[in-house]
C-alpha positions as CSV (number, residue, x, y, z in Angstrom):
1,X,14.1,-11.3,-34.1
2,X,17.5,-10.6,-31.9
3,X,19.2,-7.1,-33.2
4,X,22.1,-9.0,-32.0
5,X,24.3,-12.1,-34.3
6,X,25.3,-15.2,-32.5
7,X,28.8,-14.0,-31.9
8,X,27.7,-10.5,-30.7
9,X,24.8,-12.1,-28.4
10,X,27.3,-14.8,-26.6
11,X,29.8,-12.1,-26.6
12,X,27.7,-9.6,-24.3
13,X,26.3,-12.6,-22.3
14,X,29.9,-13.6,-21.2
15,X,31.0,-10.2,-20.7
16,X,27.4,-9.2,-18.5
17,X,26.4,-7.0,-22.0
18,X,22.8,-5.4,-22.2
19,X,21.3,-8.4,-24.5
20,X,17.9,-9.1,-25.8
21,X,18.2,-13.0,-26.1
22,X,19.4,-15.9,-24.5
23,X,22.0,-18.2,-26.5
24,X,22.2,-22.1,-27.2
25,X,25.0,-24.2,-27.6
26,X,25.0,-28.4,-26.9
27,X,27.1,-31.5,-27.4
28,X,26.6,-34.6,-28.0
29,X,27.5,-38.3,-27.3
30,X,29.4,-39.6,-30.5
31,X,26.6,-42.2,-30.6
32,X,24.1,-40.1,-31.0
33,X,25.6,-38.5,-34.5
34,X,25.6,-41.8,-35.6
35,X,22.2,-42.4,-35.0
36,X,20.8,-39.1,-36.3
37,X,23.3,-40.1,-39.2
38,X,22.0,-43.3,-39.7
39,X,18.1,-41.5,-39.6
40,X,19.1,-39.2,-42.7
41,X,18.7,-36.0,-40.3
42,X,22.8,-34.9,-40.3
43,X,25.5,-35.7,-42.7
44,X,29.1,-36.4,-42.0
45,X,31.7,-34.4,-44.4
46,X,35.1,-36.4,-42.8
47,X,35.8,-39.7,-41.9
48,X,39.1,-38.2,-40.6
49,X,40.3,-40.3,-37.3
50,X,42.1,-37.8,-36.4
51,X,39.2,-34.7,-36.2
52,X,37.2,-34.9,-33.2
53,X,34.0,-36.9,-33.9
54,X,31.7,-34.0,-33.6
55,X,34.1,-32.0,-36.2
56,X,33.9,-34.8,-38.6
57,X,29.6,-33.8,-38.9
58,X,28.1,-30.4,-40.4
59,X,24.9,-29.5,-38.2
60,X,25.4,-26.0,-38.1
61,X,22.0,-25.8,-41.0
62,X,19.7,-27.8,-38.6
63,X,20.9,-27.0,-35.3
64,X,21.7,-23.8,-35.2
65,X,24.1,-23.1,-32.1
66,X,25.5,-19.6,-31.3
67,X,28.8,-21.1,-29.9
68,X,30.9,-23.6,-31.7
69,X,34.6,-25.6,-31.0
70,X,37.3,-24.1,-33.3
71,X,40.0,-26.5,-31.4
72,X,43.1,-25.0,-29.7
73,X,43.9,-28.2,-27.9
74,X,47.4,-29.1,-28.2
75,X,49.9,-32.3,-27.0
76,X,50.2,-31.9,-23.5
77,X,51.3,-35.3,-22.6
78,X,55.0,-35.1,-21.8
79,X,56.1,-38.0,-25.0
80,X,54.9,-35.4,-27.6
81,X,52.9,-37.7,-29.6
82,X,53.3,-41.0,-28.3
83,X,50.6,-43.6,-28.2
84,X,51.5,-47.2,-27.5
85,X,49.0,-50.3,-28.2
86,X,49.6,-53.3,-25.9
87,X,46.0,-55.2,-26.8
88,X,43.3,-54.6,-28.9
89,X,40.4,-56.7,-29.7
90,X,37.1,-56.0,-31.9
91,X,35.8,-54.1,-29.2
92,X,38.0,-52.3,-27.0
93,X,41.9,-51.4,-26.8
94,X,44.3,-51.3,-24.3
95,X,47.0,-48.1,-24.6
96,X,49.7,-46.8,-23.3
97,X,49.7,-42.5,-23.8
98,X,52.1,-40.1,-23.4
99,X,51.5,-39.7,-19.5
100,X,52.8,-43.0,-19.2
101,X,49.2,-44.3,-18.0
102,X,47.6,-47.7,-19.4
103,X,43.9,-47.6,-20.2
104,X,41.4,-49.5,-21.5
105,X,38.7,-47.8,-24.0
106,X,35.7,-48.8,-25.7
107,X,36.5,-48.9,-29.4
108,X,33.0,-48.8,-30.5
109,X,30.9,-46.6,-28.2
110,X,31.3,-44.2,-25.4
111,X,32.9,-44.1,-21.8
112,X,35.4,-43.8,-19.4
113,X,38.5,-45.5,-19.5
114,X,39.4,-48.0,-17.8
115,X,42.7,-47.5,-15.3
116,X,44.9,-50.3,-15.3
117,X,48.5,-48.6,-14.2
118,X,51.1,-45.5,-14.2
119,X,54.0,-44.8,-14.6
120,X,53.8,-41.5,-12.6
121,X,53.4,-42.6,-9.2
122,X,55.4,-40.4,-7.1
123,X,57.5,-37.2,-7.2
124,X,60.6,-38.6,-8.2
125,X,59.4,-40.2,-11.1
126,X,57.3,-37.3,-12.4
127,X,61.0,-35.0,-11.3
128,X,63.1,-37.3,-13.1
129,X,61.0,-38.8,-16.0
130,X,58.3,-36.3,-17.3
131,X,59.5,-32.8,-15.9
132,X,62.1,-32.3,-18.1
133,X,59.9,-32.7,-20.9
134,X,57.4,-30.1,-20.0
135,X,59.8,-26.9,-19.6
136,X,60.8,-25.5,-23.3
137,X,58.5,-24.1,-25.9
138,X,58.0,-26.9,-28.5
139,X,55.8,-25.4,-31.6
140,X,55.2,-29.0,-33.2
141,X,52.9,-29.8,-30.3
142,X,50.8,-27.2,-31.9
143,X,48.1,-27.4,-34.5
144,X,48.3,-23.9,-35.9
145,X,46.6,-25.1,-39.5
146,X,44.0,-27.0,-38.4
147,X,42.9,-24.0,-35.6
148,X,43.6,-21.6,-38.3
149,X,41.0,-23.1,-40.3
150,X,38.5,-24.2,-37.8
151,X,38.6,-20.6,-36.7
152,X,38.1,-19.1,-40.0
153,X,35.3,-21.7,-40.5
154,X,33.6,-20.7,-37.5
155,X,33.6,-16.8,-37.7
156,X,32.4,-17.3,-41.7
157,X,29.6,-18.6,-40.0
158,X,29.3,-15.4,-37.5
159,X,29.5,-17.5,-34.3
160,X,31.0,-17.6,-31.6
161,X,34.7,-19.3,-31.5
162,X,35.6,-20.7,-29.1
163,X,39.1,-22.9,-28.4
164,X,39.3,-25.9,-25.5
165,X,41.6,-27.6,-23.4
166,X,42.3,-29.0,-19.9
167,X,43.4,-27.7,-16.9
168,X,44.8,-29.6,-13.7
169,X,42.9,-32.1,-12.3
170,X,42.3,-33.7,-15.9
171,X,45.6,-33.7,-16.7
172,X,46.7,-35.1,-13.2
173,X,44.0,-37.9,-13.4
174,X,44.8,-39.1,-16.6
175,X,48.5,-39.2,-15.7
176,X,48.7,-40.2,-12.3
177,X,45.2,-41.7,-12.2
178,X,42.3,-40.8,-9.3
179,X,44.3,-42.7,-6.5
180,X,47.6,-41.1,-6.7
181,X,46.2,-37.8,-7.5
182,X,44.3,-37.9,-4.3
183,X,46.4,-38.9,-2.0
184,X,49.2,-36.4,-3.4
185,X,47.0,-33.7,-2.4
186,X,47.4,-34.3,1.2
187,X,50.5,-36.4,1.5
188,X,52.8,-34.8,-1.3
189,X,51.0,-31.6,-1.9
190,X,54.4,-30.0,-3.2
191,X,54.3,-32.5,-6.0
192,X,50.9,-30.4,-6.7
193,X,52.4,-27.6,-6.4
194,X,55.1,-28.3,-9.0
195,X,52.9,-30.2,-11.3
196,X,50.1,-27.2,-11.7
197,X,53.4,-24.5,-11.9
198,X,54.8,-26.6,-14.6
199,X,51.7,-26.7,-16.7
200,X,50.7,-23.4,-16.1
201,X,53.8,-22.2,-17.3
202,X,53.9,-24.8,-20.5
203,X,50.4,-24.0,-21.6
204,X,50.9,-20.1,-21.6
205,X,53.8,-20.6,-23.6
206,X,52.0,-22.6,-26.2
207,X,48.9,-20.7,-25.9
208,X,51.1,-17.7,-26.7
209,X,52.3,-19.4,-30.0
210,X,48.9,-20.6,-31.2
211,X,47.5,-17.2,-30.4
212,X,50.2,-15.8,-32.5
213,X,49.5,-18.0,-35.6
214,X,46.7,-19.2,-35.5
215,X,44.4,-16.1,-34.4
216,X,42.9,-15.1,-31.7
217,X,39.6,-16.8,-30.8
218,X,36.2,-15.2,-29.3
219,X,36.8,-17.2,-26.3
220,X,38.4,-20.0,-23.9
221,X,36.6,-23.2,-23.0
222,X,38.6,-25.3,-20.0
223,X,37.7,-28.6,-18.9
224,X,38.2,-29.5,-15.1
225,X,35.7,-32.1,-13.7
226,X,35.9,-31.1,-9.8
227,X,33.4,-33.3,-8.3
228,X,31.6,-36.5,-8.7
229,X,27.9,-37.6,-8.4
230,X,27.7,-36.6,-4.8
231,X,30.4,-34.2,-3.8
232,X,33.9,-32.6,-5.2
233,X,36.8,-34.2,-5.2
234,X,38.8,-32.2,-2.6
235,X,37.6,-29.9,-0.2
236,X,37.8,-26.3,-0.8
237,X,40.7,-25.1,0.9
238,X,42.4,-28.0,-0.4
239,X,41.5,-26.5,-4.0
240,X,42.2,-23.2,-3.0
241,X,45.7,-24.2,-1.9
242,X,46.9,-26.7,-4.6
243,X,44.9,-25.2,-7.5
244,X,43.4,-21.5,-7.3
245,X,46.8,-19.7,-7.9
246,X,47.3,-21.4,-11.2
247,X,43.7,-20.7,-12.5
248,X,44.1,-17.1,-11.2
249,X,47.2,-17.0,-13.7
250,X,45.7,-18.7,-16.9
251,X,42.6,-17.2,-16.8
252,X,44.1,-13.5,-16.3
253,X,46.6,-14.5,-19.0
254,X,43.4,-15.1,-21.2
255,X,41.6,-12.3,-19.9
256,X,44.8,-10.1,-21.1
257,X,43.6,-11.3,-24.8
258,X,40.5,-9.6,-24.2
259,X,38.2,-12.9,-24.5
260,X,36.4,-14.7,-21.8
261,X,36.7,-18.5,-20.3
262,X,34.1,-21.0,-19.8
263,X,34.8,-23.4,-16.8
264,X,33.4,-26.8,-17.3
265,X,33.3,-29.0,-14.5
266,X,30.8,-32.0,-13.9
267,X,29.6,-33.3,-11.2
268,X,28.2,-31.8,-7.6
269,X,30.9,-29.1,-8.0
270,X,28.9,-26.3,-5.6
271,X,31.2,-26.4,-2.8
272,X,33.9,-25.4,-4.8
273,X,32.0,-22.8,-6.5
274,X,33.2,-20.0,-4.7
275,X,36.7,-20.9,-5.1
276,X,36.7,-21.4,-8.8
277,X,34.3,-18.2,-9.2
278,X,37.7,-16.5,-7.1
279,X,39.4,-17.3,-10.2
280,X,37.7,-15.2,-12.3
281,X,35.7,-17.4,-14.6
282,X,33.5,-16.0,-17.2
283,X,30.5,-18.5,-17.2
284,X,29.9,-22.2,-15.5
285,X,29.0,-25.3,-17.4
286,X,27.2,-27.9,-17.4
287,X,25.8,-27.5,-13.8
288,X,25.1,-30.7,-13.6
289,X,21.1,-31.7,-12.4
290,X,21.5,-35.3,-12.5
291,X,24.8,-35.1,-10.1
292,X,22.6,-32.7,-7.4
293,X,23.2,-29.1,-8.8
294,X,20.2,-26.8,-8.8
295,X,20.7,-24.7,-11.8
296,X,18.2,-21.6,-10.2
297,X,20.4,-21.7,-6.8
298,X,23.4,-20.9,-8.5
299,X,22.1,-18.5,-10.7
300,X,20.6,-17.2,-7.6
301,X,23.8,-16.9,-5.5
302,X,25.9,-16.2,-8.8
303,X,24.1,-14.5,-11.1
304,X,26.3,-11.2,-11.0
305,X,29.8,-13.0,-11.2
306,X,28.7,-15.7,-14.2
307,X,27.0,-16.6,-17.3
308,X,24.9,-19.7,-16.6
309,X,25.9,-23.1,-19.5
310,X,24.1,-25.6,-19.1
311,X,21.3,-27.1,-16.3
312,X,18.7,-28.4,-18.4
313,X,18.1,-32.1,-17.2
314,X,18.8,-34.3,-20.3
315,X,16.9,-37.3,-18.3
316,X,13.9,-35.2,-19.2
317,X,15.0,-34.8,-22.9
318,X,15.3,-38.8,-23.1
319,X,11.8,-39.3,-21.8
320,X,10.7,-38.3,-25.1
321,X,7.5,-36.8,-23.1
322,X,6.6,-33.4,-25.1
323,X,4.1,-31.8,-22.3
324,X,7.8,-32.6,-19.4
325,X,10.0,-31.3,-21.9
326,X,7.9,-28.0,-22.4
327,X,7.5,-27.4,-18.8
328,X,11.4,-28.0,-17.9
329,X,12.1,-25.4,-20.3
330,X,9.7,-22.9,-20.2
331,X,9.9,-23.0,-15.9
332,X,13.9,-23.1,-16.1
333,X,14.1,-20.2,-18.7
334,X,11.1,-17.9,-17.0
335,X,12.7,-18.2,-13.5
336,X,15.9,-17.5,-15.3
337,X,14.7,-14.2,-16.4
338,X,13.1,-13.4,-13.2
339,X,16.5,-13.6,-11.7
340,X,18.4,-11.2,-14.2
341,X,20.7,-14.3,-15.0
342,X,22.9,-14.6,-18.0
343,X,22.2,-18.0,-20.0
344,X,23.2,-20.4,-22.2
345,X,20.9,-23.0,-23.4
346,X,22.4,-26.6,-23.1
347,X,22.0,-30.2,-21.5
348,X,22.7,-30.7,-18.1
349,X,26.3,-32.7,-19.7
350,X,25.3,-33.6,-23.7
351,X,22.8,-34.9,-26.1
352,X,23.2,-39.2,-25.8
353,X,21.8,-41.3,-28.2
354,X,18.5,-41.7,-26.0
355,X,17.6,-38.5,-27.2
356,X,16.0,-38.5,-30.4
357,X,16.5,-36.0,-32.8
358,X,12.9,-34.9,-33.3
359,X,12.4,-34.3,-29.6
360,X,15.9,-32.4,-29.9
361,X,14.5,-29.9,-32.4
362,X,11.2,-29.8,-30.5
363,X,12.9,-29.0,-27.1
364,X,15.1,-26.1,-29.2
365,X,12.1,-24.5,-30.8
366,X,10.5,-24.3,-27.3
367,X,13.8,-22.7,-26.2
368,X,13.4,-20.0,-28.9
369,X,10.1,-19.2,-28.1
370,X,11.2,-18.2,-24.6
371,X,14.4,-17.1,-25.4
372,X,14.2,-13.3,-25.3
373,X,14.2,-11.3,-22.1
């Protein structure tokens, strides 16, 4: 048994901490609650549209996680709270959000959205149109009640609270979509600029707020897909250039709370590891197996600089085949500890409905047979 809580143990992993245990935290698809739903193994306590869908479950008694979501993500679309329908049929919607982008969702299951246009195609637009929207304080974008409670839920519960949001190129692709974004970088890389000193500045201000009223939380999650299946997005000096000065600033103005930051980025993001690692990240996630990362390289190259999220091949999980799932975790978490790295137990991305529960518990109580160092 760990001398150490789930708080206290992610805590002191983050932070590079003498530790006797490794932690576990995981997501899932929303499909995959509702099959473990419908299979009488978790019980949903809101049908709330408006809470996340893995809020909207309890699964804190049969999964026991050391890290859990306590919100902080706020409006940062420039039309605070505007969502426009233009089509909807039984199974999928066409939108219009407060970016000014059209999209196409699934109603019913998971996946990307589909692009259709943008209305923030070019610096002039964004200078004229959205800009002005972005530069004063505006504390209704801010859900201090809900993150109030969802914080106080969480550290009732002695884990470790964490709040989310996204950074740059998240914001940037769902506003200007992949196409613009990308060509921006190298034919308007002012607009960048000016987009990422804009944001940096808006979300300090409103972090500030939510900090104030809400509470301070045990840490910061930040979601910024870099790469894709084969390779990042931009090259590294382009990120350094465009992006790295604005990540310095919001992760030292988190740091100045005294609480770490998770980076989450998907994809093949190792090129641009040692710029984002310049930034002075806390801990990587998901390190993604299925898009080409090697979780033990990483942890090789970075194992004094990060704590490890992530890297367990979910294909694996899926296959449903006990002896493979014992040997992914037992090899990945021995040569972990040979290494000295810091880890977090979790998917290579998140649980999807492939995964039955049954193998999930199976695959955690292998985990916490190996878990200790």
């Amino acid at each position: 048994m760990s001398q150490y809580s789930s708080k206290d143990t992610i805590d002191r992993l983050l932070r590079n901490q003498p530790v006797d245990r490794m932690g576990i935290k995981d997501c899932y698809w929303h499909e995959t609650l509702l099959r473990w739903e419908s299979e009488s193994h978790i019980n949903k306590i809101s049908s709330d549209p408006k809470l996340f869908y893995e809020d909207r479950y309890d699964i804190s008694d049969v999964i026991p996680f050391d890290m859990v979501s306590a919100g902080g993500f706020f409006d940062a679309m420039p039309f605070k709270g505007f969502s426009e329908t233009i089509q909807e049929t039984e199974d999928w919607i066409i939108s219009k959000s407060g970016g000014g982008a059209t999209t196409r969702s699934w109603k019913k299951r998971s996946g990307t959205p589909e692009h259709i246009a943008f209305d923030m195609t070019c610096p002039e637009i964004w200078n004229e149109k959205f800009r002005p929207l972005l530069l004063d304080f505006d504390p209704e974008r801010v859900s201090v009640e809900y993150d109030k409670k969802a914080l106080t839920n969480a550290r009732s519960k002695d884990k470790f609270a964490y709040f989310g949001h996204k950074l740059f190129f998240e914001l940037q692709r769902e506003m200007m979509g992949d196409v613009c974004m990308l060509e921006s970088m190298l034919l308007e890389p002012e607009w960048i600029l000016d987009f990422n000193e804009v944001y940096t500045n808006f979300y300090i201000k409103h972090f500030t707020y939510l900090f104030e009223q809400a509470g301070v939380p045990d840490g910061m999650w930040f979601y910024e897909d870099l790469a894709y299946k084969n390779s990042p997005f931009c090259s590294p000096a382009t990120l350094r250039e465009l992006y790295l000065p604005y990540y310095k600033r919001i992760v030292d103005f988190i740091h100045g709370y005294g609480i770490p930051v998770v980076f989450h980025s998907c994809g093949m993001v190792e090129k641009s590891l040692p710029v984002v690692v310049e930034s002075g990240i806390d801990a990587l996630n998901p390190i993604e197996i299925k898009a080409g990362c090697d979780l033990l390289r990483i942890a090789e190259q970075y194992k004094d600089q990060l704590t490890f999220i992530g890297g367990i091949d979910v294909r694996i999980l899926e296959s449903g085949d006990r002896n493979a799932i014992k040997t992914e975790i037992e090899q990945t978490l021995t040569s972990l500890k040979k290494l000295g790295a810091r880890y977090i137990f979790s998917s290579d991305h998140s649980i999807s409905p492939a995964v039955s529960f049954d193998d999930f518990q199976y695959a955690i109580e292998v985990f916490r047979k190996n878990m200790f160092y």
